[in-house]
N, C-alpha and C positions, 0 to 999 in steps of 0.2 A: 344275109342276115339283115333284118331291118333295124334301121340309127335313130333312137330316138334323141333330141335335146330338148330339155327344160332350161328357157333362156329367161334369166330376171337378176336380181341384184340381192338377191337372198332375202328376200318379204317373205309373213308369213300367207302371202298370193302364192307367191312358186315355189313355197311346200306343199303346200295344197295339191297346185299343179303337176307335182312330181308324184306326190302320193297317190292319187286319185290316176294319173297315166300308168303307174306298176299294178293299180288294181285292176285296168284293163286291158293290160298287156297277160295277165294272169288268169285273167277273166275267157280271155282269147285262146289263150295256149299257143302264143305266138313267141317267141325265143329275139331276142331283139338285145342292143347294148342301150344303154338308156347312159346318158351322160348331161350335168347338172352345168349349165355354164354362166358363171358370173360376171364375165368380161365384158363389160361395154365396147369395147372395143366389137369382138363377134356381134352385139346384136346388130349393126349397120350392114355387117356382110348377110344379115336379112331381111332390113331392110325394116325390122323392127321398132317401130316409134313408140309404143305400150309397152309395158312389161304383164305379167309375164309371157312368153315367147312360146309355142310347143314347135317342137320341126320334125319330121317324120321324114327318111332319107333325104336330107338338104331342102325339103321345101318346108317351108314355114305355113302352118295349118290354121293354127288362133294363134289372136294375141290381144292383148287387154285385159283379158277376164279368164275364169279358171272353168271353163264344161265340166256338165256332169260326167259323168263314169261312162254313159251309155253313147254320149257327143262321142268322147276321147274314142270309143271302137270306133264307130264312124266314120271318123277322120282316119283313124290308123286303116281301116278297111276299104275307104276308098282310093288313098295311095295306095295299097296293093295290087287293089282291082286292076288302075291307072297302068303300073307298073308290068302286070300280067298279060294286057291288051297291048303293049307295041313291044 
């Protein structure tokens, strides 16, 4: 199952980002746990310097800015792809 995280400090940036990643995770027909993380602490174990943060199974995809809906598959579909190839 794919691990989404939206990593930011609760702006309304990484609601955005959370909302707009459940539209294309829904968009997708992809089944995935999506979890919202606040802790600054977490964002250094990615290494995170911007907020807000997106991670798709542990790796860290954007960060600074909130992608459109069409980005966020993208991103979610080319770690898949990644994932599927080795």
């Amino acid at each position: 199952m794919l691990r989404v995280k939206v990593l930011g400090p609760g702006c309304a940036n990484c609601a955005r980002l959370k909302a707009t990643t459940v539209e294309a995770l829904e968009a997708m027909g992809v089944e995935a746990t999506l979890e919202y993380v606040t802790d600054p602490t977490e964002f250094f174990k990615y290494r995170l310097m911007m907020t807000p943060g997106l991670v798709v199974n542990e790796k860290l995809v954007c960060a600074g800015r909130v992608p459109p809906k069409a980005e966020v598959m993208t991103l979610i579909a080319n770690v898949l792809t990644a994932e599927a190839a080795s």
